[in-house]
C-alpha positions in Angstrom: -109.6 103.8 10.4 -110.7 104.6 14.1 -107.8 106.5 14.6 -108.0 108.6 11.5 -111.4 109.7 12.1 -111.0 109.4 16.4 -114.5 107.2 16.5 -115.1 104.3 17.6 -115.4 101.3 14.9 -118.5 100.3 15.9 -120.0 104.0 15.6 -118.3 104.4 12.2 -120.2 100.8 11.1 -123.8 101.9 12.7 -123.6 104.9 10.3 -124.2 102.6 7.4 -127.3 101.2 8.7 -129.0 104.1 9.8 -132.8 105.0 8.2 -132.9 108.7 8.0 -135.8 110.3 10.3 -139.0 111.9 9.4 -137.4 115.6 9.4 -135.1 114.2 6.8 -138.0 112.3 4.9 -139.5 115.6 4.8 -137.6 117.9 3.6 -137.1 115.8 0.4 -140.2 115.6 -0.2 -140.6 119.7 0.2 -137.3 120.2 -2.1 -138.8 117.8 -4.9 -142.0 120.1 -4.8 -140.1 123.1 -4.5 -138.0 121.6 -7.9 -141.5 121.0 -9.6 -142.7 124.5 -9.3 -139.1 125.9 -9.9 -139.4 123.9 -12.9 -143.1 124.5 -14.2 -142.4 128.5 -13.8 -139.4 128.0 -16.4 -137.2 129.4 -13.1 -139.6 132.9 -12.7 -140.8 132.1 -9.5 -138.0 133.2 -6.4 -138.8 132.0 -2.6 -141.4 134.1 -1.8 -143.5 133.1 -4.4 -142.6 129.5 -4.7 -143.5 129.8 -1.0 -147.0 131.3 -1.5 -148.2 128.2 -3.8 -147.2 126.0 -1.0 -149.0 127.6 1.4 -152.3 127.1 -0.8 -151.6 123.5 -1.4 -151.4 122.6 2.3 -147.4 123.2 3.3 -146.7 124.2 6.5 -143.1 125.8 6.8 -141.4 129.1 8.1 -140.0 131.5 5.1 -136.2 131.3 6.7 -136.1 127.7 7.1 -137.9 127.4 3.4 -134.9 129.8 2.2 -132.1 127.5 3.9 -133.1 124.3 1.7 
């Protein structure tokens, strides 16, 4: 399998037990939110304004990297 995929074994292995990192951890937490309000607007509400509500409640993001979730 080393071969196949030109890692080392133990590399492939340690990929299992990896936590994933606060970024990570964040940004599901930002795209469950973002699903909510999606959701609550019956699917009215586009980036900019999904955006705007997020600002009120205490978000902090940038518009292009909100857009690339």
């Amino acid at each position: 399998m080393g071969r196949i995929l030109k890692m080392p074994k133990s590399t492939y292995y340690q990929s299992f037990h990896k936590k994933p990192n606060s970024y990570h951890v964040a940004n599901e937490k930002l795209l469950a939110r973002i699903r909510v309000i999606h959701k609550e607007s019956d699917g009215r509400y586009g980036a900019p304004k999904i955006f705007q509500i997020l600002k009120q409640e205490g978000y902090t993001a940038v518009l292009i990297a909100f857009n690339a979730l």
